[in-house]
C-alpha positions as CSV (number, residue, x, y, z in Angstrom):
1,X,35.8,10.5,-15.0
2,X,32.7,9.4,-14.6
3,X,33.4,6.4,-12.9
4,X,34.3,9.4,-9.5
5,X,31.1,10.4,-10.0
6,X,29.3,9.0,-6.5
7,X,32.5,9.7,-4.9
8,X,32.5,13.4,-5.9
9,X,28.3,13.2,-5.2
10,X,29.2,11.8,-1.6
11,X,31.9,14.3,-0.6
12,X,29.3,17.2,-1.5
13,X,31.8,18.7,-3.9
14,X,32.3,18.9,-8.0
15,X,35.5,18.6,-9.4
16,X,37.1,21.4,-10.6
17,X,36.0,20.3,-14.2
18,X,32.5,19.8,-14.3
19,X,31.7,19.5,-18.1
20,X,34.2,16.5,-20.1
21,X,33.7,14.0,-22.9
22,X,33.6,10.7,-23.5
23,X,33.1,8.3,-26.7
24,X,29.4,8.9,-27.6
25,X,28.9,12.0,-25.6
26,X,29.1,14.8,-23.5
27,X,29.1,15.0,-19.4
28,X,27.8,17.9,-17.3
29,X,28.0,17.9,-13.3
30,X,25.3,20.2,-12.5
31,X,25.3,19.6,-8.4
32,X,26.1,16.9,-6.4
33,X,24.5,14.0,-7.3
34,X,23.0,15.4,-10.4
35,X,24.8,14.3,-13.8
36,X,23.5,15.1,-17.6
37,X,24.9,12.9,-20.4
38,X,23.8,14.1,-23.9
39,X,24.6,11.9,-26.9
40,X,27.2,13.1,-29.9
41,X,23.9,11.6,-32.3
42,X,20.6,11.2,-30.6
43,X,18.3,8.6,-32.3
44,X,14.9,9.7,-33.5
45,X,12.5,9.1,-31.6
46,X,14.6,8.5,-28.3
47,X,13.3,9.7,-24.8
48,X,14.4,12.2,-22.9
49,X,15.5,9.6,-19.9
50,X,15.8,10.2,-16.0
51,X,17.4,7.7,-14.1
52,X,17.4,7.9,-10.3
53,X,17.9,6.1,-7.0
54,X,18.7,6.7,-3.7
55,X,15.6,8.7,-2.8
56,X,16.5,6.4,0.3
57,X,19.9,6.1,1.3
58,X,19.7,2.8,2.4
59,X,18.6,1.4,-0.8
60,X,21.8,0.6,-2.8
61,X,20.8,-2.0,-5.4
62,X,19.8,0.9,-7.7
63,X,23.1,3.0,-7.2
64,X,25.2,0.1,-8.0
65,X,23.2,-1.1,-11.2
66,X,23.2,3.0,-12.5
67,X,27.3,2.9,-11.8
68,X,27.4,-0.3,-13.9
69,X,25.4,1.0,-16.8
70,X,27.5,4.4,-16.6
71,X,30.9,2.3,-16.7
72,X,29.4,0.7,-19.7
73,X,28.7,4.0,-21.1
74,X,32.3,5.7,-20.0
75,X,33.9,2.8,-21.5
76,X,32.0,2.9,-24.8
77,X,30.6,-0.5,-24.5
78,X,27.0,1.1,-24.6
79,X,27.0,4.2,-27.3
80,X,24.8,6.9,-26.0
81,X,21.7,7.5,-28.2
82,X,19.4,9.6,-25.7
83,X,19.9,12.6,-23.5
84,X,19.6,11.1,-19.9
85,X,19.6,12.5,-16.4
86,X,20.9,11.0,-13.8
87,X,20.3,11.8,-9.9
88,X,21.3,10.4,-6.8
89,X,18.6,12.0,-4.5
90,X,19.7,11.9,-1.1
91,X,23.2,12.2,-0.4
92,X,23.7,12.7,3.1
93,X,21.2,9.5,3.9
94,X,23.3,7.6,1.4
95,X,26.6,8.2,3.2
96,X,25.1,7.6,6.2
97,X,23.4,4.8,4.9
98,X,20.0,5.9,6.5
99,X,16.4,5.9,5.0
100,X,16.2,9.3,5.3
101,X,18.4,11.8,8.0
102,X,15.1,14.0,9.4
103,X,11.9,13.3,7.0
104,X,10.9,11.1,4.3
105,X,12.4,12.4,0.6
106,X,9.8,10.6,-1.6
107,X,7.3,12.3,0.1
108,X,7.8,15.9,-1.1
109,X,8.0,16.2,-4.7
110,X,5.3,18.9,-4.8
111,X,5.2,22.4,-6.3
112,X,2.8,23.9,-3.0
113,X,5.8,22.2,-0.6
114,X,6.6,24.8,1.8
115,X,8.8,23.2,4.4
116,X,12.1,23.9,5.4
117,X,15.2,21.9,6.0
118,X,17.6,19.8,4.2
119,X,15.4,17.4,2.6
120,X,12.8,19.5,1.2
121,X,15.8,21.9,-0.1
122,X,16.9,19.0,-1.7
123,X,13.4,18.1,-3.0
124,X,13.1,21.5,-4.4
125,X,16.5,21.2,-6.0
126,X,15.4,17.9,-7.8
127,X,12.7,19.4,-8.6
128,X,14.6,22.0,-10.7
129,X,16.5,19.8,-12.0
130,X,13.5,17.7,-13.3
131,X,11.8,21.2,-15.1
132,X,15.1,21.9,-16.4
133,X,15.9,18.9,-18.2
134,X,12.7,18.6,-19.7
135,X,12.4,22.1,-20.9
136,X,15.7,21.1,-22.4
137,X,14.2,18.3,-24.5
138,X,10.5,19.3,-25.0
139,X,10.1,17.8,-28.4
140,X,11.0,14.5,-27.5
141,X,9.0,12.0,-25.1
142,X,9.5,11.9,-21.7
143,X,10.5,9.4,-19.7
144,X,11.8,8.6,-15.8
145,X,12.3,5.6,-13.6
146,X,12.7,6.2,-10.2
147,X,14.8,3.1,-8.4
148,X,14.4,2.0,-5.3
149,X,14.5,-1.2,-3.1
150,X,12.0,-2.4,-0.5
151,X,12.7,-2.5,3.4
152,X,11.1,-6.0,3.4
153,X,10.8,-9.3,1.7
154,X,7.7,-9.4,-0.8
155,X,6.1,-12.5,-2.7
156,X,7.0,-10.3,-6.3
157,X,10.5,-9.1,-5.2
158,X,10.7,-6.7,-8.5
159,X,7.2,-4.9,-8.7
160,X,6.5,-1.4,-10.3
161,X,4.5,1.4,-8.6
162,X,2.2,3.3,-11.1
163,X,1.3,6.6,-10.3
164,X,-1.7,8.2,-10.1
165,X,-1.9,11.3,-12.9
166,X,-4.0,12.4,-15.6
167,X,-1.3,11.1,-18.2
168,X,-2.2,7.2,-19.4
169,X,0.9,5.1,-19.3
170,X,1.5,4.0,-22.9
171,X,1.0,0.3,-24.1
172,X,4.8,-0.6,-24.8
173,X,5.6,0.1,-21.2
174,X,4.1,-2.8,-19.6
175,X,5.9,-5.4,-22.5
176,X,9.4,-3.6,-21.9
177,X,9.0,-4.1,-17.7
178,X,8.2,-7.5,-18.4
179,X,10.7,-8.4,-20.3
180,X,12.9,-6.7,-17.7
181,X,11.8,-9.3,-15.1
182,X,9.5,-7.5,-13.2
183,X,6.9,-9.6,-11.6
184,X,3.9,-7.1,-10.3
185,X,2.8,-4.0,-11.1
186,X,0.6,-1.8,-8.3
187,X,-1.7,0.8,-10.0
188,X,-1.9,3.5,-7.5
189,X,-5.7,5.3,-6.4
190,X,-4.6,9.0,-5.7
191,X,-2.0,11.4,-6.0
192,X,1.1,10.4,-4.1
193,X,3.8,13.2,-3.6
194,X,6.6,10.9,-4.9
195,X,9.5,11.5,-7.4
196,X,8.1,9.6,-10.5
197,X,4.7,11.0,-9.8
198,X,6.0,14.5,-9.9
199,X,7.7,13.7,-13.8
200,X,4.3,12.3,-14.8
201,X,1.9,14.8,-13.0
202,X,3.9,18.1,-13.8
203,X,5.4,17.1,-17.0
204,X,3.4,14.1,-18.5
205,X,6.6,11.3,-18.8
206,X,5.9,8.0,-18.7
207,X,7.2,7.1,-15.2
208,X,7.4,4.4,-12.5
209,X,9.0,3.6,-9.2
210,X,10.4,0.2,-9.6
211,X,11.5,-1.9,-6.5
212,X,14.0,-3.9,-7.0
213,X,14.8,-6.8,-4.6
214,X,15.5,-5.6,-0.7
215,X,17.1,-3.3,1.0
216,X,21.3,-4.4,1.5
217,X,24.3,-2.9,2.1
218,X,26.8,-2.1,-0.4
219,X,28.3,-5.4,-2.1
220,X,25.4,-7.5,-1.1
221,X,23.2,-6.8,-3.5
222,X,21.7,-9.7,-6.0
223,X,22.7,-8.0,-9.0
224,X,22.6,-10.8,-11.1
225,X,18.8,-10.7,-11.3
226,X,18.5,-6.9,-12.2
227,X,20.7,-7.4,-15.2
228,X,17.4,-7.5,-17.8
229,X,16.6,-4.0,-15.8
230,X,20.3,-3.1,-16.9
231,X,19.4,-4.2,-20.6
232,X,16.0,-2.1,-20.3
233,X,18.1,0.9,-18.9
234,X,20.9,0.4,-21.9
235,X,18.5,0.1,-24.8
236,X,16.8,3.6,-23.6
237,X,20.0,5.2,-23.3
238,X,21.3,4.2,-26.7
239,X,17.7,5.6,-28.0
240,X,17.2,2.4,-29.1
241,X,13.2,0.0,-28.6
242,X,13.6,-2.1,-25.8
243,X,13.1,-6.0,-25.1
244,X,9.4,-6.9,-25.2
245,X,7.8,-9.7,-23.7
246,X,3.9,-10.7,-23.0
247,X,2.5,-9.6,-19.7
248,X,1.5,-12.6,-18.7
249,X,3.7,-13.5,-16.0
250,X,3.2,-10.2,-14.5
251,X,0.2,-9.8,-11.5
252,X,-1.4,-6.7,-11.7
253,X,-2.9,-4.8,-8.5
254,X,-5.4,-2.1,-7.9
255,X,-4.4,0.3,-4.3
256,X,-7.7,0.2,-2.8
257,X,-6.6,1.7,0.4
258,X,-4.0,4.1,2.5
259,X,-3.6,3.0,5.8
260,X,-2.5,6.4,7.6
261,X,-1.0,6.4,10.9
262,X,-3.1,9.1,12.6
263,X,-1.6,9.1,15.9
264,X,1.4,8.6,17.9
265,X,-0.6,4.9,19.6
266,X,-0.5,3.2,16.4
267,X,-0.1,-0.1,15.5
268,X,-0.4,-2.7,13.3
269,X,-1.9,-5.8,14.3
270,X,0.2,-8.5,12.1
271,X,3.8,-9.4,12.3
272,X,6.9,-6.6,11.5
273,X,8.2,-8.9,9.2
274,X,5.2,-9.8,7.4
275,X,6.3,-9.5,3.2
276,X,5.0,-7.4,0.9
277,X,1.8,-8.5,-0.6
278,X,1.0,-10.7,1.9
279,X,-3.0,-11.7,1.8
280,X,-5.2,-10.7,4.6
281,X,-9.0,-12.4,4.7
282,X,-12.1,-10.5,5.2
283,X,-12.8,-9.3,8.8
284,X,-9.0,-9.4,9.7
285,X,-7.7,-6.6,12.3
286,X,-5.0,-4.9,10.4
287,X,-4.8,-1.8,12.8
288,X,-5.7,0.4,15.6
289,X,-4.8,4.2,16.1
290,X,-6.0,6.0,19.1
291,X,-7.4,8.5,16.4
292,X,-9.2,6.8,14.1
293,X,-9.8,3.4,15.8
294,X,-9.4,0.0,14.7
295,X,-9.1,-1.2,11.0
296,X,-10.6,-4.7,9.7
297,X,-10.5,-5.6,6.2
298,X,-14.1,-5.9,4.6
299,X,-15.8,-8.1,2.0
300,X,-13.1,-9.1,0.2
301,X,-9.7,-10.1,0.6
302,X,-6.9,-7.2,1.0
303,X,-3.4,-7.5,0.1
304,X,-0.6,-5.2,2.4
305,X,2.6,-3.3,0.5
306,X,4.6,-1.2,2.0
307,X,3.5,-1.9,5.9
308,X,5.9,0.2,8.3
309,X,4.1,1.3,11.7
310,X,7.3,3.8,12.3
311,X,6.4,6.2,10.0
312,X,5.7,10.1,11.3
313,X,2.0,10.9,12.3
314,X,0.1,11.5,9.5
315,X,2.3,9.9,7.0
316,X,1.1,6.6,5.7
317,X,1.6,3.3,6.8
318,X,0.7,0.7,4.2
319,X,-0.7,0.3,1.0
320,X,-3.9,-2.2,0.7
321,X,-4.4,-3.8,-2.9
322,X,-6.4,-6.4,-4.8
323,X,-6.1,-7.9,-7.6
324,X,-6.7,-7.7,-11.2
325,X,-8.4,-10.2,-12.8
């Protein structure tokens, strides 16, 4: 049954059962793309766990490695221990296997949006979902990873996004992403209107969005190097501590700057292809925008993440970082 699940979540429709059982659990199809699995026992001391990817529906890595871990679950190989959420975000990009059909999902996840249309309906929707889950399970801790890939190559090809919230991201976190093979983690500087930051601003969960490789089709994905994100994602859902390992190995980076396309003559002044964190040297022109002028970095060396000159006006069009040391 829950092996249909994207295919019921991509035809728009639930089946005409929308609660079942399986080994260590129970199933319930609340909308499309939006699946609650509570456990027959959940340990003490087990997170109330969201799962979700395709915010993007071009970034298939993440739906592949959730239908992995949920035919693990289905066929009692992992023994649910946690209540978990999982969501496939946008449904229509996903078939169409677009970014995103009229706007950009991950930048609505806010309580003031107002705008109409099908992806802030569906932002709202997610939204709902998120409250409801949570108010579900208040006494236990909350926790969401939001999966996505990256539209480029990047010198850390797994890296972590931090958001920016009042709530302090707990100590274990960092061992359990490193022992899941992530190589960088980006601290952001301000509120960002993205799914994970809505979980940790509204609701206080510990909560990332991870980046996982790039962006590929269906069936050419390297899944093979996500599988310690599978083990991380399995030990949650059985309620059980995850994998820890030293941060060593991990390169931490402060967001020092939002490069914001303010006009429709924008560009950026470095190659399309340029990978994520990708090191520019003081006095470099990164950008020009008939708006606010040209950009150049300053003093001290600027890293880029997330460069992409196509985005609406207004939006934002890279991410500048430094280091950590």
């Amino acid at each position: 049954m829950l092996g249909q699940w994207l295919d019921w979540s991509l035809d728009g429709q639930l089946p005409t059962a929308n609660q079942g059982v399986f080994a260590s659990g129970t199933y319930h199809l609340h909308a499309p793309g939006i699946l609650e699995l509570s456990p027959n026992t959940a340990r003490e001391g087990a997170h109330a766990c969201i799962f979700s990817a395709a915010i993007h529906g071009n970034e298939t890595a993440p739906v592949e490695l959730i239908g992995e871990w949920l035919s693990g679950v289905e066929a009692g190989s992992i023994s649910l221990g946690a209540p978990v959420l999982v969501i496939l975000g946008n449904l229509p990009a996903l078939k169409a296997q677009q970014r995103f059909l009229t706007t950009n999902l991950n930048r609505l996840f806010s309580r003031e949006l107002t705008a109409k249309g099908e992806e802030p309906d569906r932002a709202r929707e997610l939204m709902a979902a998120v409250d409801g889950f949570y108010a579900r399970h208040a006494g236990r801790p909350k926790l969401h990873y939001d999966l996505h890939t990256a539209i480029r190559d990047s010198r850390y090809p797994r890296f972590v996004v931090e958001p920016f919230t009042e709530t302090s991201t707990a100590a274990e976190q960092w061992g359990w992403l490193a022992a899941a093979a992530m190589q960088a983690v980006l601290h952001q500087h301000q509120h960002s209107w993205t799914f994970s930051h809505y979980s940790k601003h509204y609701h206080g969960a510990q909560a990332f969005t991870f980046e996982l490789g790039r962006v590929a089709p269906f069936g050419h994905n390297d899944m093979a190097s996500l599988q310690p994100m599978r083990t991380l994602l399995t030990a949650l859902s059985e309620g059980r501590t995850p994998p820890n390992q030293p941060t060593t190995q991990m390169q931490f980076f402060q967001v020092q700057h939002e490069l914001m396309r303010h006009s429709e003559e924008f560009t950026l002044c470095f190659a399309e292809d340029t990978a994520n964190f990708s090191c520019f040297e003081p006095g470099t022109l990164l950008a020009r925008d008939a708006k606010a002028g040209e950009f150049r970095v300053g003093d001290t060396p600027l890293y880029v993440v997330f460069p992409n000159a196509q985005v609406e006006v207004g939006a934002r069009a890279a991410l500048l970082v430094a280091p950590i040391v």
